[in-house]
Structures are given as C-alpha cells and as structure tokens.
TORKOL-4160 file (C-alpha; in steps of 0.2 Angstrom, whole numbers, padded with zeros to 4 digits, m for minus):
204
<pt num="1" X="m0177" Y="0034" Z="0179"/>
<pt num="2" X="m0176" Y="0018" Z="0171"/>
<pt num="3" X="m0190" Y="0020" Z="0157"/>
<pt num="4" X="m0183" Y="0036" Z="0156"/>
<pt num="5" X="m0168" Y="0031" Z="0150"/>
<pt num="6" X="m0175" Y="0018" Z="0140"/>
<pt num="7" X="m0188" Y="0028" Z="0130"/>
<pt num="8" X="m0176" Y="0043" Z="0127"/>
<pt num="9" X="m0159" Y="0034" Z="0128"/>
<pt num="10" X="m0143" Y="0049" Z="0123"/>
<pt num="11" X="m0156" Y="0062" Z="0125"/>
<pt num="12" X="m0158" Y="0057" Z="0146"/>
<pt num="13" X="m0140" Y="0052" Z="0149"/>
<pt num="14" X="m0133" Y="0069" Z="0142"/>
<pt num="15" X="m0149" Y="0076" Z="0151"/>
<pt num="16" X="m0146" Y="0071" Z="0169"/>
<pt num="17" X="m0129" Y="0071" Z="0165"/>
<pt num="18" X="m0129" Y="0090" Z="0162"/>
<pt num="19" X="m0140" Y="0095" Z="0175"/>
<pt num="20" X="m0132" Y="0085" Z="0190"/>
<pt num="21" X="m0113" Y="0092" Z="0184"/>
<pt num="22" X="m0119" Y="0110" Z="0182"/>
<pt num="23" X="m0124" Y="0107" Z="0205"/>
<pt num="24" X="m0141" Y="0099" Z="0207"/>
<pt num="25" X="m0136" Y="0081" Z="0209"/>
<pt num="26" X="m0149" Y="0071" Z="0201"/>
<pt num="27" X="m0142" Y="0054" Z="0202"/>
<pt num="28" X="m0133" Y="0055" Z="0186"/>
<pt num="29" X="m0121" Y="0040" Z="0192"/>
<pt num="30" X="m0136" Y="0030" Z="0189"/>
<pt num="31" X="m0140" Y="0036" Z="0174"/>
<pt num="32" X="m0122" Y="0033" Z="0165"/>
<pt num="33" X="m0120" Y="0016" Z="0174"/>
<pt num="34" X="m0138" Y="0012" Z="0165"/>
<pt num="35" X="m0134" Y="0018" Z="0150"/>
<pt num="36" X="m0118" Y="0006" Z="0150"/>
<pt num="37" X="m0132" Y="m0007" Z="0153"/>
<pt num="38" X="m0143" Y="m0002" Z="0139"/>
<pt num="39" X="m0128" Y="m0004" Z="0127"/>
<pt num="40" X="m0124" Y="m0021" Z="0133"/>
<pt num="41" X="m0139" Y="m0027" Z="0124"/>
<pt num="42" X="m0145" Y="m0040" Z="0137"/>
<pt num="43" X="m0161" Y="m0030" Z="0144"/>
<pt num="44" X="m0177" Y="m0037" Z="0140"/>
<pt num="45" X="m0190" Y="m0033" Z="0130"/>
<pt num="46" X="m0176" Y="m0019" Z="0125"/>
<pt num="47" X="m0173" Y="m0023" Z="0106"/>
<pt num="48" X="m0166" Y="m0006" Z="0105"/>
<pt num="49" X="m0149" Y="m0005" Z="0115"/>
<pt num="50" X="m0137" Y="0009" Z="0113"/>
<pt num="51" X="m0119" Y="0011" Z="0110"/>
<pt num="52" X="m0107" Y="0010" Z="0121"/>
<pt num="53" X="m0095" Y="0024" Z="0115"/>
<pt num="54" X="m0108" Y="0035" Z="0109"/>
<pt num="55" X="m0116" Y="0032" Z="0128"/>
<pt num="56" X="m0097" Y="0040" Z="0132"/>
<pt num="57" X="m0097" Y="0053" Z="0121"/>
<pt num="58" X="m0116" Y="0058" Z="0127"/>
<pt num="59" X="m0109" Y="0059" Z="0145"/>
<pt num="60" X="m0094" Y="0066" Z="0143"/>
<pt num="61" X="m0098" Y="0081" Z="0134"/>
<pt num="62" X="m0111" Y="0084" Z="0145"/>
<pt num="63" X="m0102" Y="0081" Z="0160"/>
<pt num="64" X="m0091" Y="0096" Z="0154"/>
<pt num="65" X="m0102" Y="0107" Z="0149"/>
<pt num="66" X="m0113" Y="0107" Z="0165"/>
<pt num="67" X="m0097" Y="0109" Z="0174"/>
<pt num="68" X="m0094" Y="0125" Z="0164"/>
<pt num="69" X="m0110" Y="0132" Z="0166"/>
<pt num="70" X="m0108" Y="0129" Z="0185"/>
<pt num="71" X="m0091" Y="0136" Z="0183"/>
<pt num="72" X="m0097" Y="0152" Z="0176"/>
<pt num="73" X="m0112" Y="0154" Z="0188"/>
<pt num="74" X="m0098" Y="0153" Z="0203"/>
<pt num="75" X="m0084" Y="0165" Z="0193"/>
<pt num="76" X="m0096" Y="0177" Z="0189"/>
<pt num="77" X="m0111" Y="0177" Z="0201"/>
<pt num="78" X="m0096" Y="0177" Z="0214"/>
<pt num="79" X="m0097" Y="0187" Z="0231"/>
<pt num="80" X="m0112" Y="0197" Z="0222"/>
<pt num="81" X="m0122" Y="0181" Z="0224"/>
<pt num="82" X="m0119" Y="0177" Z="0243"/>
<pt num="83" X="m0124" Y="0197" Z="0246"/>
<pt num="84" X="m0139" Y="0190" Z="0238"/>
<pt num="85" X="m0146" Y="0175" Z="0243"/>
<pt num="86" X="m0128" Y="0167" Z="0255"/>
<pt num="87" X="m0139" Y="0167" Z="0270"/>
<pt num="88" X="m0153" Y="0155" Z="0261"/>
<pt num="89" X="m0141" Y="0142" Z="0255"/>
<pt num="90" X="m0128" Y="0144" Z="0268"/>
<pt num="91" X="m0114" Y="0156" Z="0261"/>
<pt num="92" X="m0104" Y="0168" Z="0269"/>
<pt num="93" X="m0088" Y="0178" Z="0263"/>
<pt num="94" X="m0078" Y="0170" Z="0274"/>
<pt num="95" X="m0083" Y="0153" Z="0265"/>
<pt num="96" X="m0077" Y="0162" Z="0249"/>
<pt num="97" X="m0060" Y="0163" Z="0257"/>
<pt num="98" X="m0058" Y="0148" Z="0261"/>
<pt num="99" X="m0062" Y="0141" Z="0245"/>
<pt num="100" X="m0050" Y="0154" Z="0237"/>
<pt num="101" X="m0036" Y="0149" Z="0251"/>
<pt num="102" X="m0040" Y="0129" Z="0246"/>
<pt num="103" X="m0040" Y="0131" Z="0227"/>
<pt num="104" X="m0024" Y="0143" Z="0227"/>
<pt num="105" X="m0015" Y="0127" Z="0235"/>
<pt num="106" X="m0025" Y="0112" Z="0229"/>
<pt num="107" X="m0035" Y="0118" Z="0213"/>
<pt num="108" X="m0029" Y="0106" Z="0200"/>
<pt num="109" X="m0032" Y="0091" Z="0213"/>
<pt num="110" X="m0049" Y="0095" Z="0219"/>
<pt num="111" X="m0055" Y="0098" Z="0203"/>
<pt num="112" X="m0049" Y="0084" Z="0196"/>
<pt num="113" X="m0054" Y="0069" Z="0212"/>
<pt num="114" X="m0067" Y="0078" Z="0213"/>
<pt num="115" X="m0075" Y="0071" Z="0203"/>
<pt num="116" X="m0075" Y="0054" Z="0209"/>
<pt num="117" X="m0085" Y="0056" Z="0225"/>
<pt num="118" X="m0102" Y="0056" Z="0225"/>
<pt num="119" X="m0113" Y="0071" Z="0229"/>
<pt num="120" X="m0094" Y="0082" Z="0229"/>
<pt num="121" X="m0093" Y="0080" Z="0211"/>
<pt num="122" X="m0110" Y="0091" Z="0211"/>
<pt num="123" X="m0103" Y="0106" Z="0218"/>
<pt num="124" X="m0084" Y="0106" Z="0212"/>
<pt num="125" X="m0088" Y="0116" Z="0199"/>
<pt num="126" X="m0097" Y="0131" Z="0208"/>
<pt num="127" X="m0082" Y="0131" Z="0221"/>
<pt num="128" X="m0070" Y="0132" Z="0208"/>
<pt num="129" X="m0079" Y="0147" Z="0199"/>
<pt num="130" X="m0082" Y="0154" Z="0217"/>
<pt num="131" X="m0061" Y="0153" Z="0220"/>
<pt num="132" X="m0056" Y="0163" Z="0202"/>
<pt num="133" X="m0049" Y="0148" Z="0197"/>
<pt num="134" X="m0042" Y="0150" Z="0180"/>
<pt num="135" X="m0052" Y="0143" Z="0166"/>
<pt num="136" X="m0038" Y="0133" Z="0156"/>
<pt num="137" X="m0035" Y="0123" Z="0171"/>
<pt num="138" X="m0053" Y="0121" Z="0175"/>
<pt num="139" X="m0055" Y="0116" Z="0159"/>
<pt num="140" X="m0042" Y="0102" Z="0157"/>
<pt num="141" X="m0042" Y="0094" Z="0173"/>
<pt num="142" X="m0061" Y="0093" Z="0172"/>
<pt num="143" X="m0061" Y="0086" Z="0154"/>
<pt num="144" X="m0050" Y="0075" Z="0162"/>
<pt num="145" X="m0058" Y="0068" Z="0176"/>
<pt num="146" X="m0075" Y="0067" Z="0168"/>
<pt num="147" X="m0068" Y="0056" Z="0154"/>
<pt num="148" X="m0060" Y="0045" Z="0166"/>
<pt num="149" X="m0077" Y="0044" Z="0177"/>
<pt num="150" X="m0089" Y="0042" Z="0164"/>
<pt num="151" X="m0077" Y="0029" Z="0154"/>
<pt num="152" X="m0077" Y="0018" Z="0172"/>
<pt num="153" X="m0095" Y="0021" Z="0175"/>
<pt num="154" X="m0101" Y="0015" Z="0158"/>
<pt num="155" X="m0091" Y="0002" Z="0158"/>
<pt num="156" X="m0097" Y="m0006" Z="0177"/>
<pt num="157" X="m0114" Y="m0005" Z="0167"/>
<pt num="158" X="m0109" Y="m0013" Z="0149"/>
<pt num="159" X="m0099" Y="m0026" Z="0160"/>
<pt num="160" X="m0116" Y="m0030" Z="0171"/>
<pt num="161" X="m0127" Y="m0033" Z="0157"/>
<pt num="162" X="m0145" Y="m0041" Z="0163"/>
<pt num="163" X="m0137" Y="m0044" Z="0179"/>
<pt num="164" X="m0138" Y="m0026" Z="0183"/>
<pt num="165" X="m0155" Y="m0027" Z="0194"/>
<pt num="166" X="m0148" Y="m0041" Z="0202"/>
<pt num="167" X="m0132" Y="m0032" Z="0208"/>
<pt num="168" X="m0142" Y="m0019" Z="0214"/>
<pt num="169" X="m0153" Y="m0027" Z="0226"/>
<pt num="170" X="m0140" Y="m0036" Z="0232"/>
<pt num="171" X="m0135" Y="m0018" Z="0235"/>
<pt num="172" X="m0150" Y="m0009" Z="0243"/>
<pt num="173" X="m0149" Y="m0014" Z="0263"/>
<pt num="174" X="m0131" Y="m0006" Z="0263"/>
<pt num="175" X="m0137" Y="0007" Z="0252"/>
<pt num="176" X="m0153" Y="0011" Z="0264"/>
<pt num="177" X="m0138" Y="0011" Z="0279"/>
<pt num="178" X="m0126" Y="0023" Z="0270"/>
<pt num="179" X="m0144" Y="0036" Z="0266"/>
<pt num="180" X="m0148" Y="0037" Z="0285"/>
<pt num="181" X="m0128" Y="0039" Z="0290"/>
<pt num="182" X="m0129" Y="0055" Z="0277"/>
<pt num="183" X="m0146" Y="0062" Z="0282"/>
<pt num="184" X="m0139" Y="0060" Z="0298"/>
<pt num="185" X="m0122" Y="0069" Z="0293"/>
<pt num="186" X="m0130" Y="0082" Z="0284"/>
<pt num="187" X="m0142" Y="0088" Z="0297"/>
<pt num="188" X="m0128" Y="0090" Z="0310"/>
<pt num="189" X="m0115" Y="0101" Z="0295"/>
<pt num="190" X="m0135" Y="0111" Z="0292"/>
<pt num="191" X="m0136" Y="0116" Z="0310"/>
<pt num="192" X="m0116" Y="0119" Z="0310"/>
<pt num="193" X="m0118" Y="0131" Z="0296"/>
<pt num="194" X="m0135" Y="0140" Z="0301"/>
<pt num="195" X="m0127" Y="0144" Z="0316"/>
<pt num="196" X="m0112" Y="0149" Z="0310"/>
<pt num="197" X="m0121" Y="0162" Z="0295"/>
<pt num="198" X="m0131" Y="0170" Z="0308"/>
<pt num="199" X="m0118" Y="0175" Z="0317"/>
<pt num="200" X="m0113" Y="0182" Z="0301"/>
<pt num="201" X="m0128" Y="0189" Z="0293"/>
<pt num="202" X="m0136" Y="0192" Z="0310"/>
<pt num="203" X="m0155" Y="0201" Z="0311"/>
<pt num="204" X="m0159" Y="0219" Z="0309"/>
C-alpha cells in the first residue's frame, strides 16, 4: 500500500478512501494516516511529498462521496436487496427493522461516531440508506464527521514524519493481539447470524 501511495499519491488516497467509505473496508485509515506522512516531507528517497491540505481535501471529498454512494445502494436497493441476496451476506427483514427502530431514535449520532470506529465506519453508510434516513441529515452529519476524521488522521501522519515505521512496529505485537481477538469475535457473531437467517429463510 505504501508504493502505492507513493507512486500515485491523491490518486490512491481519494482511491482507497472512496472505496473503503462506500462498505468494502480497505484499510483506508492507513492510507490517510500515510498520506499525512508523505506531506511531512521526511520520507526517504521520496523527493516528492505532497501537501498536507490538499491530502485533506483528497480524503475528505472522497470520504463523502463513498458514503453517498453506500447511502444510495442501502436507500434504494432496500428490502428488494435482502429478497435477493439477504441470506448470502447475513440479512433478514427483521435486521431492517431494527436498523430503521435505531436510526429513528439515534440517526444523527450514529452517523456521525460512526465514523470513528474502525471497520463500523465501513458499513454506517449502507445502514443508514437501509433505515430511510433522510438524505440532508445524512449529508451533514457525514460531511461532518469525515472532515473531523480525516483532518485527525492526517495530521497523526504529518506530526509522525520519518518516524512513522518506527511507531508502527512498535505497534504490530498489540496489533497481531487485537486481529486474533476480532477473528475470533467475528466467527462467533457469523455463526450467531447464520443460525439466526436460517431460521428466517429456512430451506425448501
């Protein structure tokens, strides 16, 4: 992802940017945190670092306009879309109430925290298309919350500089910890939810 980022700089950050916000997490934290790096300047044999509001800009617009797209796919694929393929990726109708139930009460907030946690941030969008939420208010409070989370995740990057690898090693054992807990975590909510959609959907 690095020489990724290197060789195509605002063209891979408003990529992988796009693409992890619109629900196919892609490790797009990385990529913004790296591209705060690259516009510290203090990368070797990198002559050509970029800069850091443009970086923000890059990011942020993409960051909405994933978010949109995922919006749309939820508003208007909608219950049509778990009739359709719900029982591959784990849907059912009742999920659709809930989330419509959760958003009614807590839309602005989710929406908005949301995109702060990892992974979460991903699939916010798609819920709040999937719960009618009205677009305005997903628009603000998205516009919102991605400036806010790509401003701070830019700047952990610009404020790291060459020390960025360093950081990051000194990272990986709790990092290779914290991948097992949520392989762990997500194979238990798998079997939860395929046990709970085929009582739903059940065969025949």
């Amino acid at each position: 992802m690095e020489h990724f980022l290197e060789t195509w700089g605002y063209v891979a950050v408003f990529a992988l940017s796009f693409i992890s916000s619109m629900g196919l997490p892609v490790g797009a934290e990385v990529a913004i945190i790296y591209g705060g790096v690259l516009a510290s300047g203090q990368i070797p044999h990198e002559p050509h670092h970029l800069n850091l509001v443009l970086v923000i800009v890059a990011a942020t617009v993409a960051e909405f306009l994933g978010s949109l797209a995922g919006y749309m796919i939820g508003y208007f694929g909608g219950r049509t879309l778990v009739d359709k393929v719900g029982k591959y990726v784990l849907l059912t109708h009742k999920d659709l109430d809930r989330a419509e139930a959760w958003f009614g009460r807590r839309g602005e907030p989710v929406v908005l925290l949301g995109r702060f946690v990892p992974l979460l941030r991903s699939f916010v969008s798609f819920a709040a298309g999937l719960a009618e939420m009205t677009m305005a208010k997903f628009a603000i409070f998205t516009i919102i919350g991605c400036t806010i989370w790509v401003t701070v995740q830019t700047s952990i990057g610009y404020a790291l500089g060459s020390s960025y690898r360093h950081v990051l090693k000194d990272f990986s054992y709790a990092g290779y910890i914290a991948a097992v807990l949520f392989v762990i975590a997500v194979a238990v909510l798998f079997m939860h939810r395929l046990r709970e959609v085929r009582a739903q959907h059940p065969r025949g």
